[in-house]
Structures are given as C-alpha cells and as structure tokens.
C-alpha positions as CSV (number, residue, x, y, z in Angstrom):
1,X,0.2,28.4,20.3
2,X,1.4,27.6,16.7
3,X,-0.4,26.5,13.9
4,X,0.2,22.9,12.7
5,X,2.0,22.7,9.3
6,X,3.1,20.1,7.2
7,X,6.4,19.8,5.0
8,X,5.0,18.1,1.6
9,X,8.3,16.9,-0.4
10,X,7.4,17.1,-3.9
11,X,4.5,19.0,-3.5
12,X,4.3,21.0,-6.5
13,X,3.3,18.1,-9.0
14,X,1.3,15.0,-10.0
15,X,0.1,13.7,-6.6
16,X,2.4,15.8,-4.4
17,X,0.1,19.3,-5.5
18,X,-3.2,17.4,-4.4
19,X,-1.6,16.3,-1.1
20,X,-0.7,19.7,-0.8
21,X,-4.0,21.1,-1.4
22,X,-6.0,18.5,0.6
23,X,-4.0,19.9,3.5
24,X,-4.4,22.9,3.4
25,X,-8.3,22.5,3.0
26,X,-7.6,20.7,6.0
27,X,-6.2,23.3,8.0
28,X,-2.9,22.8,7.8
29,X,-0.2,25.5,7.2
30,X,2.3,24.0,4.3
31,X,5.9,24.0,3.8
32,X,6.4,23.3,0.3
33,X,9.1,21.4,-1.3
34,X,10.2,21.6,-4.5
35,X,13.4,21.0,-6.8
36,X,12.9,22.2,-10.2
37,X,9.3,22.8,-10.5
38,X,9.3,26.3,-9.2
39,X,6.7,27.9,-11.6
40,X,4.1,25.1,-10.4
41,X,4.8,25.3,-7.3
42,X,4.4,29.1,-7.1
43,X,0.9,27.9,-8.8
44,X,0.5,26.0,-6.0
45,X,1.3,28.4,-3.2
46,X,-0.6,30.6,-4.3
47,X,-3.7,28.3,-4.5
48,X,-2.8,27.3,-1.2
49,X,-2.5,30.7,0.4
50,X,-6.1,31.9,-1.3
51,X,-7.8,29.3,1.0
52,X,-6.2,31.8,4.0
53,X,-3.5,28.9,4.9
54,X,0.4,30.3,4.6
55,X,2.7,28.3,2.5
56,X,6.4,28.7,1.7
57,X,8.2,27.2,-1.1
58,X,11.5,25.6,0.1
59,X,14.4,24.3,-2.5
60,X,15.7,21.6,-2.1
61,X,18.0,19.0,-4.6
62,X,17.8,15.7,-2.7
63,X,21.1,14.7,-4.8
64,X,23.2,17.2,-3.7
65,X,22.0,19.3,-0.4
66,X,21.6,18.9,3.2
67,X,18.3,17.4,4.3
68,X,18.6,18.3,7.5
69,X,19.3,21.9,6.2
70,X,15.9,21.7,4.7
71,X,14.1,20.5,7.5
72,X,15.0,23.0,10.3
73,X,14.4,25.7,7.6
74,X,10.7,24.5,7.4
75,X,10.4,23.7,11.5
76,X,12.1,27.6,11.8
77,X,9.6,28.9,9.4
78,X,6.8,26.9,10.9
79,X,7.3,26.5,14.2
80,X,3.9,24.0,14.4
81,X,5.0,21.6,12.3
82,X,4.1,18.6,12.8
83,X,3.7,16.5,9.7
84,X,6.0,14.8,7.3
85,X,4.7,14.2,4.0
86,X,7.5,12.1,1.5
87,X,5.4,12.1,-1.4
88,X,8.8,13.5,-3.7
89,X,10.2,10.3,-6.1
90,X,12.6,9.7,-8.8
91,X,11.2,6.8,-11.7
92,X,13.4,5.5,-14.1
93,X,12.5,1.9,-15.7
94,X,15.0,-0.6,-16.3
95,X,15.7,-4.4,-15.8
96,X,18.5,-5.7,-13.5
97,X,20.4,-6.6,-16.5
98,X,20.7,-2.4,-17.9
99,X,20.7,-0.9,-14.4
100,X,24.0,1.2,-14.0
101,X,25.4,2.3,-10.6
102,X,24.3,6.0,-11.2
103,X,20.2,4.8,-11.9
104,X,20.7,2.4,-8.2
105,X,22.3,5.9,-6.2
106,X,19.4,8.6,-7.8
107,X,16.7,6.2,-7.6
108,X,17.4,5.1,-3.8
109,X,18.5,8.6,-3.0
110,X,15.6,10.0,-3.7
111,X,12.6,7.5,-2.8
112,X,14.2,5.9,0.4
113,X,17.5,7.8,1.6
114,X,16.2,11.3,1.6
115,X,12.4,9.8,3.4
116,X,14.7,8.1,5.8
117,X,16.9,10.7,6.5
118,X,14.1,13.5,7.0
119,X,11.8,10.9,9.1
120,X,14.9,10.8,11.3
121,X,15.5,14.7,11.3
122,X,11.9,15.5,12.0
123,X,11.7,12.9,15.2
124,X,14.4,15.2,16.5
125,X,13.0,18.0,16.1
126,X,9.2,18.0,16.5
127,X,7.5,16.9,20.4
128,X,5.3,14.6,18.4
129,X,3.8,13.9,15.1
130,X,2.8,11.7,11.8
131,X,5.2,11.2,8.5
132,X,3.1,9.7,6.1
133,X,5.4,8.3,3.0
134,X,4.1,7.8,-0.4
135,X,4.6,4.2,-1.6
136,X,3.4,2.3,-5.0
137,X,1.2,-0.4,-4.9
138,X,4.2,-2.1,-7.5
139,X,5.8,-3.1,-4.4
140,X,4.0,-6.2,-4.1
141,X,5.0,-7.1,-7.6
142,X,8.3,-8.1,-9.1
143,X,8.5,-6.1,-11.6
144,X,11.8,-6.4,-12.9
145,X,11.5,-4.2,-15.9
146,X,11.4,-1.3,-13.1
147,X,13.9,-2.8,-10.5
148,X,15.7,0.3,-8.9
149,X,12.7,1.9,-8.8
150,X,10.8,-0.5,-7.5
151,X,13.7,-1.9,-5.3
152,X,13.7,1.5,-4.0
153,X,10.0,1.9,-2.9
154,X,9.8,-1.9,-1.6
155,X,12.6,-0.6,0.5
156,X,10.6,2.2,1.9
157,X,7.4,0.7,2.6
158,X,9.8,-1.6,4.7
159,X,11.4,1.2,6.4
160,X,8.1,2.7,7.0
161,X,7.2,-0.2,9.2
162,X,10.7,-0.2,11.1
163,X,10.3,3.6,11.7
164,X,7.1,3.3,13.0
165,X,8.3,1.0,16.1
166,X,11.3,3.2,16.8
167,X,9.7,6.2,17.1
168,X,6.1,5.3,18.6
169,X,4.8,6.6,20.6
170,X,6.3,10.6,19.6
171,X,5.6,9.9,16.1
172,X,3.1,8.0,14.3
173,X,4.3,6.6,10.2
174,X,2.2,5.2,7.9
175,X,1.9,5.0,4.2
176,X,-0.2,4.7,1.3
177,X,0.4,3.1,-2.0
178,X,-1.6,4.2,-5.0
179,X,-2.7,1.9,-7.8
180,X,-3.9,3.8,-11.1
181,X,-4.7,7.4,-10.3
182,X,-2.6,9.5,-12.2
183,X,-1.0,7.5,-14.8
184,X,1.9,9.1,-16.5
185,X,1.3,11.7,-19.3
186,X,2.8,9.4,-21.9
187,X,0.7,6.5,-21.3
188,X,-2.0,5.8,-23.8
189,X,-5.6,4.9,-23.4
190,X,-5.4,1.8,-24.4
191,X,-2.7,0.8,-22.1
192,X,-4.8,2.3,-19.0
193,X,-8.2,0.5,-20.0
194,X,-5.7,-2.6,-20.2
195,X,-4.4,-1.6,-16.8
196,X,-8.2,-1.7,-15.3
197,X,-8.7,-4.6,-16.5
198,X,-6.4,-6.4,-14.4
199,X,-8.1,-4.3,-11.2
200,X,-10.8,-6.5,-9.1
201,X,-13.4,-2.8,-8.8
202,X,-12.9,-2.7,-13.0
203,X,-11.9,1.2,-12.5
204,X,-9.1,3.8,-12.1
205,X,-8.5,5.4,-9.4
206,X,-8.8,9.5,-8.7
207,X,-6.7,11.6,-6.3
208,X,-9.7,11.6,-4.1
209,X,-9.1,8.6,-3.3
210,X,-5.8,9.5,-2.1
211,X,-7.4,12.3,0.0
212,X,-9.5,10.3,1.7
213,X,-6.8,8.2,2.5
214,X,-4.4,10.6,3.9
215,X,-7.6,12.1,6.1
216,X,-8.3,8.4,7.4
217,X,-4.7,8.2,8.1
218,X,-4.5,11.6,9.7
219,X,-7.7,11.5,12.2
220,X,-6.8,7.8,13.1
221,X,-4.8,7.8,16.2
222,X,-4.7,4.5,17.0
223,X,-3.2,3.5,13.5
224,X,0.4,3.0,12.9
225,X,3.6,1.0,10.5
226,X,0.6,0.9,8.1
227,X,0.5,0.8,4.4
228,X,-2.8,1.5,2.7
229,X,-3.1,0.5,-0.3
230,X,-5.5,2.3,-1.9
231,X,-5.6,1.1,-6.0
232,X,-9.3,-0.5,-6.7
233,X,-7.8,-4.2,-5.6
234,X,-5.3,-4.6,-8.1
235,X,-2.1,-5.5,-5.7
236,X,-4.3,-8.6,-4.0
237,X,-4.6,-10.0,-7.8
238,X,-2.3,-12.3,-7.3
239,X,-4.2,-15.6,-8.0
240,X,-1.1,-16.9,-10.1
241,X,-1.5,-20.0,-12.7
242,X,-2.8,-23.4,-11.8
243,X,-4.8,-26.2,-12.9
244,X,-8.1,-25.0,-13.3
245,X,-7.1,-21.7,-15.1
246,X,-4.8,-23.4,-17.3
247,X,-7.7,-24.0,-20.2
248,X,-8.0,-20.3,-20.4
C-alpha cells in the first residue's frame, strides 16, 4: 500500500512552506512545487525530510508549462497521492482603470486557471481524494484598487464550490481564506495595527491558525464546496453606513 502524499503548489514560501510543513507533521509524504524559489524550497525539503517524511521538489512555471505534465510527475513519484493543495498565487494591485491585458492573463493564470486545471487533472488521476485551494478573505470585499487579483481569487472560491459538486463523491474541495497572518514584508506596523483594528477578535492572525484549519478540513469527511474563512472576523464587518452611525 502507498503512502498518502500531497502536491503543495507554492510550497516553498510565505504560507505555502507552513502548509507544507503542517503536512508533513501530519504524515503526509510531499510533492513540492515550486517556480523560482528553489533555494527555499530545498530549505524546505530538507526540513521536511528530517521529520522522516520524503519530499520532492517539482518545477513548475504555471505561465508557460504543462500542468498536467506536473501532475502525473508528482502522482508517478508518489503513487499515494491523494491531496491537492493550490496554495501558489500571483498579487499585483491595481484599479480597473490601470489594469493591462498582460496583469488580467498572469493574475487569472496563476490563482484560478492553473487551480482549475490541476483540480481537473488530479480527479483523473487519483481513486479519491481532497484539493483544498487557498483563497483570501478580500473576496468578500470590492476592493477595486486590487481588481485582477482579487477578481481572480473571487473566481476561485466560486470554482471551488462548482468543483466540489462535480466531483463528489471521489473528491472532496474546500477552501480557506486567510485574513491577516502573514502580511507582506513591505507593510508597516502601523498599517497592520490599523488593519486589526477593523477585525471584530482585535488581533492578527498566525499560520497556526491556518493549520488548524487545513487539519479540521482534512479529518472532516462530511465537509465539502466549503470556504473557511479563517481571519479573526474581519470579512463579516460589513455593517456599512446608516443612520445611527452617521454622528460618528
């Protein structure tokens, strides 16, 4: 019998290498993705492989190469595998009004094409399984200043739910949509403390969160075309303006 393993897009970075890691602590063999990040994920595998799980790094440029390719390298290499992780994605900001055709095609490519495409590749190839994708919690938001981005995403939370009727019962998709975990490195103190104020729990988020997330997600069989949203509150604050808030 072969060992379950898990093909982690993106999983040499940011959230992707504690996916990754959480995985692997529980008991899952990984087949890691990676595009130019080789150095960290060579980090990464070799974390991974010093908690006795095996792990191979697999390039892949979601621009320009055969998914599919990728895919049936990791199912060849892994012969147990049987999770899906899209946690890989592009992030450019930009309003309607400055979006070019070439910031639309990478963006979509790479955070709804490419999860698409392999969700569809993996239901061929595996008996049964779980993709889990790797949303934002921006998509209930309409956040113009980031619209391929975020046109992109709100398009694969949407997908998420559409794949998960198609290919139930083989495969059960979900997602989860993180709030303010891991902010981007150029992001200042002041603008995260202004971020958590608008966040009902008054607190950022931490990758455990995430893992404990993608455990409940995991272990849960009877859960399915769900996105949990997993960022302290913030994407239900939605109260809006009115009468009685209008003095303030």
């Amino acid at each position: 019998m072969h060992h379950q393993a898990a093909l982690v897009t993106g999983g040499a970075t940011r959230l992707g290498r504690f996916f990754s890691e959480a995985l692997a602590d529980a008991g899952f063999d990984i087949a890691l993705h990676v595009n130019r990040s080789r150095k960290e994920a060579e980090e990464v595998a070799s974390g991974i492989r010093a908690k006795g799980r095996e792990c191979e790094i697999f390039s892949c440029d979601f621009l320009n190469e055969d998914l599919n390719d990728l895919l049936q390298s990791a199912k060849q290499r892994f012969p147990g595998l049987n999770l899906l992780l899209n946690s890989a994605s592009a992030y450019e900001p930009a309003p309607i009004s400055t979006t070019e055709l070439a910031m639309l095609e990478t963006q979509f490519r790479v955070n709804m094409f490419t999860p698409l495409l392999l969700t569809r590749y993996f239901a061929e190839t595996v008996q049964e399984g779980q993709v889990i994708n790797i949303i934002d919690n921006k998509v209930t938001y309409h956040q113009y200043p980031y619209a391929a981005y975020l046109l992109s995403k709100k398009s694969l939370a949407e997908m998420t739910r559409m794949a998960a009727l198609e290919f139930a019962p083989r495969i059960r998709i979900n997602g989860i949509a993180p709030g303010v975990v891991l902010p981007a490195s150029q992001r200042t103190s002041a603008y995260i403390e202004w971020r958590i104020e608008g966040i009902p729990l008054k607190r950022q988020g931490h990758p455990e969160h995430l893992v404990q997330a993608l455990h409940y997600l995991l272990e849960n069989p009877f859960v399915a075309g769900q996105i949990l949203f997993v960022d302290g509150g913030e994407s239900i604050n939605l109260e809006g303006r009115h009468s009685e808030n209008y003095a303030n």
